[in-house]
N, C-alpha and C positions, 0 to 999 in steps of 0.2 A: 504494500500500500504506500502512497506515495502523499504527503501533503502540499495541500493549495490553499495558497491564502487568496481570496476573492473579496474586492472591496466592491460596493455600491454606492450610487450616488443616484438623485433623485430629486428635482425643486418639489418644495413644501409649501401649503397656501403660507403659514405663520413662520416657520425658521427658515426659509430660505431653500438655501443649498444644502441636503442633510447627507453625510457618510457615515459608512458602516463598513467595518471588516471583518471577515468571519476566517479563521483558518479550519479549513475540512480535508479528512482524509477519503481520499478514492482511489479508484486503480487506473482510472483515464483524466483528463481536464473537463470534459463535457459531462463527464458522474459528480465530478466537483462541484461545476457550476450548478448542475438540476438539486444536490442538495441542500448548497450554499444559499439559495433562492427559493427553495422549501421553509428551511429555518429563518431568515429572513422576512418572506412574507408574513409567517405565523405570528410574528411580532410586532405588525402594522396594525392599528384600528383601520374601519369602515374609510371614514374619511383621507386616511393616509395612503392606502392602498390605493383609493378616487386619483391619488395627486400624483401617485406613480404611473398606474394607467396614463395617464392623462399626459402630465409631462414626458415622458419615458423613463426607464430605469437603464441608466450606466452602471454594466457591469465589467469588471476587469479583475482577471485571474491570470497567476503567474504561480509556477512551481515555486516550493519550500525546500521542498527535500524526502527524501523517505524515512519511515517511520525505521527504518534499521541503521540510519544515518543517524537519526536523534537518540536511539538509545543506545550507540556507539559513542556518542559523545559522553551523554551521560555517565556511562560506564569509566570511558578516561580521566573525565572530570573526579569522580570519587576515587579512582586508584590514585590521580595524585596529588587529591586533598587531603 
């Protein structure tokens, strides 16, 4: 599995320009983003979701790394703490 961090962006009727970054693990970019924008919408009201629709939603995702890469680190990190 492979991590992606996916940020959002979206005009709001009352703050503006609003972003959001979510880091998801998947095994492609396109599994990324369909989760990233799962979790995501889940966490808009009625009217925020209107505002997304409406203006578009900017989305932008780029590899992190894999998840055997971060717990390689981690590992080194405590041997030589």
């Amino acid at each position: 599995m492979k991590t992606f961090e996916v940020q959002f962006r979206y005009q709001d009727r009352t703050e503006g320009t609003v972003e959001s970054t979510v880091k998801v693990e998947a095994s492609s970019l396109p599994g990324a983003v369909g989760k990233a924008v799962r979790e995501f919408v889940k966490g808009l009201d009625r009217k925020q979701r209107f505002d997304m629709n409406k203006n578009g939603l900017e989305i932008t995702a780029k590899p992190v790394g894999t998840a055997s890469e971060a717990q390689a680190a981690k590992s080194e990190e405590a041997a030589a703490g």
